[in-house]
Phi, psi and omega in degrees: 000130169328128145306003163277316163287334185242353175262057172238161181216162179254184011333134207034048184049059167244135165250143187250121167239120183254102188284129167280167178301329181288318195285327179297306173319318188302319176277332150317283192291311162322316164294326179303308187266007178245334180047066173298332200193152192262114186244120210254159188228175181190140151270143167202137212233180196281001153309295210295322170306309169305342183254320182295333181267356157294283197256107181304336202268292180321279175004292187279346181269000186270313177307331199260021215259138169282338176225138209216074194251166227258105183260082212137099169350272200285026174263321168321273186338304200278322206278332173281333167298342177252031171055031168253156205282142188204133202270333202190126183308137130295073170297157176278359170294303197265339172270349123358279189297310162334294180288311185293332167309288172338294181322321166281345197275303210261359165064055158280171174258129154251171163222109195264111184253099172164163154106159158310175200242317182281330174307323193268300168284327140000282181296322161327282213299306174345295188289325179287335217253322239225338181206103186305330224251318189305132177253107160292154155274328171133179194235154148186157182265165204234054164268048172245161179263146170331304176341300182251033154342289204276328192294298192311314148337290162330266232301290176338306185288319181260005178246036145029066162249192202254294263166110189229134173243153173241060194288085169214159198273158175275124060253003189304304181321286167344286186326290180322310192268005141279330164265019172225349176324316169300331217254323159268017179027078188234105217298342183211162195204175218150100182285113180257351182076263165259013177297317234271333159261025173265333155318303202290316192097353187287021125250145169262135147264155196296143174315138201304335167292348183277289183323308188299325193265054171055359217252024202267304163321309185313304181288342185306295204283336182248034192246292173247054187311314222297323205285316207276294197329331206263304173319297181292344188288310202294288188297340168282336170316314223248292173328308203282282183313306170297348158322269199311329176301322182303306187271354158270324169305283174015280167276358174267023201244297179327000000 
């Protein structure tokens, strides 16, 4: 049986693969180079557990995402409390940075989708500074309307990449790539969400001690409070609450 299909585990009506940063690469470039499958990948942190129990549509394109790794401290945290084994976060940041380093070694095409348009390019010159060798497929930035969807797509499908990353907040990203993966027949895709402006330099990420203890959402919110404030109250509640709903499921289960 693929491994893919079979090393997942569920949670909050979620399918998880909980994975190491090594185990993920490894399964990336195997796909890239046999191009078996139009292969959708997805992170996911506890904004997103939270947005997926709301929204059935997100739900299901995260379900249907062939790898799915766990991007957030406390979703580790959460996901060992309700006793399941979890070796390690994947970010989406560093599996990021990762896959375009790959992209300049093996001479994949990447395609960078999300951002302000000056934010988007930033991060270009940023990755051309850092890898002389990366062959882009192309770009375009992700202030676009439903409307113009399909166009983008088109431009994707025909600039033969490799490889499509996506910084747009969720549920757009999700969406989008459940509904064109196939159609843009591109062997791996990915939603990364904000690296592109942390890649960029328009955001700091948090110091790697912030990052290990979970506070990583904290310094993000003392970056932008005015922006945040509302977002994070709402959403770590809710996160905290279907935790305990999760872990009383659990135990009648047992």
């Amino acid at each position: 049986m693929n491994p893919i299909n079979k090393n997942f585990i569920t949670a909050f009506n979620l399918k998880i693969h909980p994975w190491t940063m090594e185990e993920t690469l490894a399964y990336i470039e195997a796909n890239v180079i046999s191009h078996n499958i139009n292969m959708q990948h997805m992170v996911i942190n506890a904004a997103v557990i939270v947005y997926a129990h709301k929204n059935i549509k997100l739900r299901n394109a995260i379900n249907n995402s062939d790898l799915i790794n766990i991007d957030g401290i406390p979703v580790v945290w959460a996901l060992r409390f309700l006793g399941h084994k979890i070796p390690e976060r994947v970010a989406g940041v560093e599996l990021f940075q990762n896959l375009v380093q790959l992209c300049a070694e093996k001479n994949y095409k990447p395609y960078f989708l999300g951002a302000e348009q000056s934010v988007l390019n930033e991060m270009i010159e940023r990755f051309k500074i850092k890898h002389p060798k990366l062959n882009i497929a192309g770009s375009h930035h992700g202030y676009y309307t439903e409307n113009e969807e399909k166009k983008i797509a088109d431009d994707i499908k025909k600039s033969k990449a490799d490889m499509l990353f996506i910084g747009i907040a969720s549920p757009k990203k999700e969406l989008f790539l459940d509904k064109y993966t196939k159609y843009m027949d591109v062997s791996f895709s990915i939603g990364v969400g904000g690296a592109f402006d942390v890649l960029s330099g328009k955001t700091k990420r948090a110091p790697l001690w912030m990052q290990k203890i979970g506070m990583e959402w904290f310094f993000r919110f003392l970056q932008e409070p005015k922006r945040m404030w509302k977002r994070y109250l709402i959403t770590n509640t809710l996160f905290f609450k279907y935790l305990i709903k999760e872990k009383f499921s659990v135990k009648r289960s047992l």
